[in-house]
C-alpha positions as a Markdown table, in Angstrom:
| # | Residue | x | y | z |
|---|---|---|---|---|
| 1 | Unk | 0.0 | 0.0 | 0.0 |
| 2 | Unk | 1.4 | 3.4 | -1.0 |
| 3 | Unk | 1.4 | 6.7 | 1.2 |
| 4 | Unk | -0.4 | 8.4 | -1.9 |
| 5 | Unk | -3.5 | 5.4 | -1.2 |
| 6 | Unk | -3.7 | 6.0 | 2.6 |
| 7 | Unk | -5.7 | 9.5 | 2.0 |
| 8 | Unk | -6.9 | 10.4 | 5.5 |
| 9 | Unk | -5.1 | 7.4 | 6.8 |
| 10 | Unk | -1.8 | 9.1 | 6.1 |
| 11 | Unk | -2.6 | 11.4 | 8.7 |
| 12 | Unk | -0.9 | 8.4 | 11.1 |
| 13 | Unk | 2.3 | 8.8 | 9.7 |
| 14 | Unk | 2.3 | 12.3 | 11.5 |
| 15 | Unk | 2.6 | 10.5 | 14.5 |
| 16 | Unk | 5.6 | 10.0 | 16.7 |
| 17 | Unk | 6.9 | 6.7 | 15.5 |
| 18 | Unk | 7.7 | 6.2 | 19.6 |
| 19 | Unk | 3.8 | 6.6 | 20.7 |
| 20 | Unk | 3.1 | 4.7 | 17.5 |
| 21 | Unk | 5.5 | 1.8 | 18.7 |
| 22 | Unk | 4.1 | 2.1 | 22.7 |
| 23 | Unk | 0.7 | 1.8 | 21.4 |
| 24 | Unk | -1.0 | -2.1 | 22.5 |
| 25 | Unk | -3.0 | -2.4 | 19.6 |
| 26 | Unk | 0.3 | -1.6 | 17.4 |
| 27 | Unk | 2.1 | -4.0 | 19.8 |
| 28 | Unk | -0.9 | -6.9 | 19.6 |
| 29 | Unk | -0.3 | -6.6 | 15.6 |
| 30 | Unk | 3.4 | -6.6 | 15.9 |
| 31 | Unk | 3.3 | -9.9 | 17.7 |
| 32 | Unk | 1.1 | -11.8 | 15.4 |
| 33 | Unk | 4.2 | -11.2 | 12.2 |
| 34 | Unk | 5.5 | -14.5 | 14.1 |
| 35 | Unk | 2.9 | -15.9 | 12.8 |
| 36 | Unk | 1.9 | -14.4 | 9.0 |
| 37 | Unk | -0.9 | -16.6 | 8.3 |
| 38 | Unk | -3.1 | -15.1 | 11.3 |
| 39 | Unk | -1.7 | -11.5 | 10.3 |
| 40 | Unk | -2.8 | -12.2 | 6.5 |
| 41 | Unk | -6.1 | -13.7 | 7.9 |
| 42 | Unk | -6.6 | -10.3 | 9.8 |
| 43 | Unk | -5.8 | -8.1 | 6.9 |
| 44 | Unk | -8.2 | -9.7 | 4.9 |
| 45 | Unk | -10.7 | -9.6 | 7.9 |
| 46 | Unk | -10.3 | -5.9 | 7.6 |
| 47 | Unk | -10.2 | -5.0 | 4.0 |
| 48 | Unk | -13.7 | -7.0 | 3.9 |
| 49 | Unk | -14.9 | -6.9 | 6.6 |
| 50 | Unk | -17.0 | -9.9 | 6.7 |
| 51 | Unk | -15.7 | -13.5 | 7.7 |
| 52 | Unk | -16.9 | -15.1 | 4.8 |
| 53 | Unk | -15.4 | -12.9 | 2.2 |
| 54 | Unk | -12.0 | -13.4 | 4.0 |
| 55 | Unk | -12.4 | -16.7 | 4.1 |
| 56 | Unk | -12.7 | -16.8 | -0.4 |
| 57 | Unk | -9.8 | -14.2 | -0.3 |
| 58 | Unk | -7.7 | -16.5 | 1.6 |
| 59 | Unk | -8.6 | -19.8 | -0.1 |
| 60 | Unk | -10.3 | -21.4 | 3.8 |
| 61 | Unk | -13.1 | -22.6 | 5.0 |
| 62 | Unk | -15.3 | -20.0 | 7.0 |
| 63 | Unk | -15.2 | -21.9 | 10.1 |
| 64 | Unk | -11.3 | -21.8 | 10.2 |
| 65 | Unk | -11.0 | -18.4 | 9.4 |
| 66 | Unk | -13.3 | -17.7 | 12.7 |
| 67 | Unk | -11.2 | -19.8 | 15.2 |
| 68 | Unk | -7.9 | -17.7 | 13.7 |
| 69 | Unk | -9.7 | -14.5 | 14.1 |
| 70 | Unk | -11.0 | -15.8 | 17.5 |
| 71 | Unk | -7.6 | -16.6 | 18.4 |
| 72 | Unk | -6.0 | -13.4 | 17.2 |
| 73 | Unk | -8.6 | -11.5 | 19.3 |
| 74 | Unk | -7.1 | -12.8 | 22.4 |
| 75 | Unk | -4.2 | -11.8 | 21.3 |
| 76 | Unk | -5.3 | -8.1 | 20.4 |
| 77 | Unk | -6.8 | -8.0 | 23.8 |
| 78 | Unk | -10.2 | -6.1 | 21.8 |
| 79 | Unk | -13.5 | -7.4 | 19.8 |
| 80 | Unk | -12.5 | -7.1 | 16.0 |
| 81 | Unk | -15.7 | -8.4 | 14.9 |
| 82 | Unk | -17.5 | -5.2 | 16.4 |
| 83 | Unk | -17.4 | -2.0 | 14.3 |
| 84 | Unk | -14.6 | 0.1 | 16.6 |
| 85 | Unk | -13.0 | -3.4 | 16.7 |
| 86 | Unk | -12.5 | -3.8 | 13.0 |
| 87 | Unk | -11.7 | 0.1 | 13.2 |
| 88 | Unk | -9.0 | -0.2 | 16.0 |
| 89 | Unk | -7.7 | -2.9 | 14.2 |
| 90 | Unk | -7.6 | -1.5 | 10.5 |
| 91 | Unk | -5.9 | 1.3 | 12.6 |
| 92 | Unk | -3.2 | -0.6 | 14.1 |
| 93 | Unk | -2.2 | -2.7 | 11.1 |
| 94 | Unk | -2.0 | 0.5 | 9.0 |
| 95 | Unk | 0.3 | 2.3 | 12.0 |
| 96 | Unk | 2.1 | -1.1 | 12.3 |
| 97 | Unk | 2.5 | -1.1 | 8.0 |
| 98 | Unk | 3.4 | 3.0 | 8.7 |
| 99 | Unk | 6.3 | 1.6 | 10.8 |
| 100 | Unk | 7.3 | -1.2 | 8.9 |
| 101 | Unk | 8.2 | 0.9 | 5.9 |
């Protein structure tokens, strides 16, 4: 993803990569790179924002793309599968991204 395709989203970058590094939903997403399938199952949770959608996207069943995002909720320590969940979440992967370069 390009800065140019962030639009308001780019607004992140702004921010101090240090708060952006001490933030725990930017540290939750950080921890799931050791494991990429859960953090490419999350991504595509959040660019459709429906379970089943991911599910086609990633080539899975529906029901195993619901135990990964259960599990990954416990590690984000939030509901994703809420509307400020998915929100917080598309947030932290795109100031995690942001950091990543």
């Amino acid at each position: 993803m390009s800065h140019a395709d962030l639009g308001a989203l780019a607004l992140l970058a702004e921010v101090p990569s240090d708060a952006v590094r001490g933030n725990a939903d930017v540290t939750a997403i950080a921890r799931l790179t050791d494991a990429p399938e859960d953090l490419r199952t999350l991504e595509a949770y959040c660019a459709t924002s429906s379970l089943r959608r991911a599910a086609d996207l990633l080539h899975l069943h529906h029901s195993s793309v619901a135990r990964r995002l259960e599990l990954i909720g416990k590690t984000l320590g939030f509901e994703r599968t809420e509307p400020a969940g998915l929100l917080r979440a598309g947030l932290a992967l795109t100031a995690w991204r942001l950091l990543d370069g």
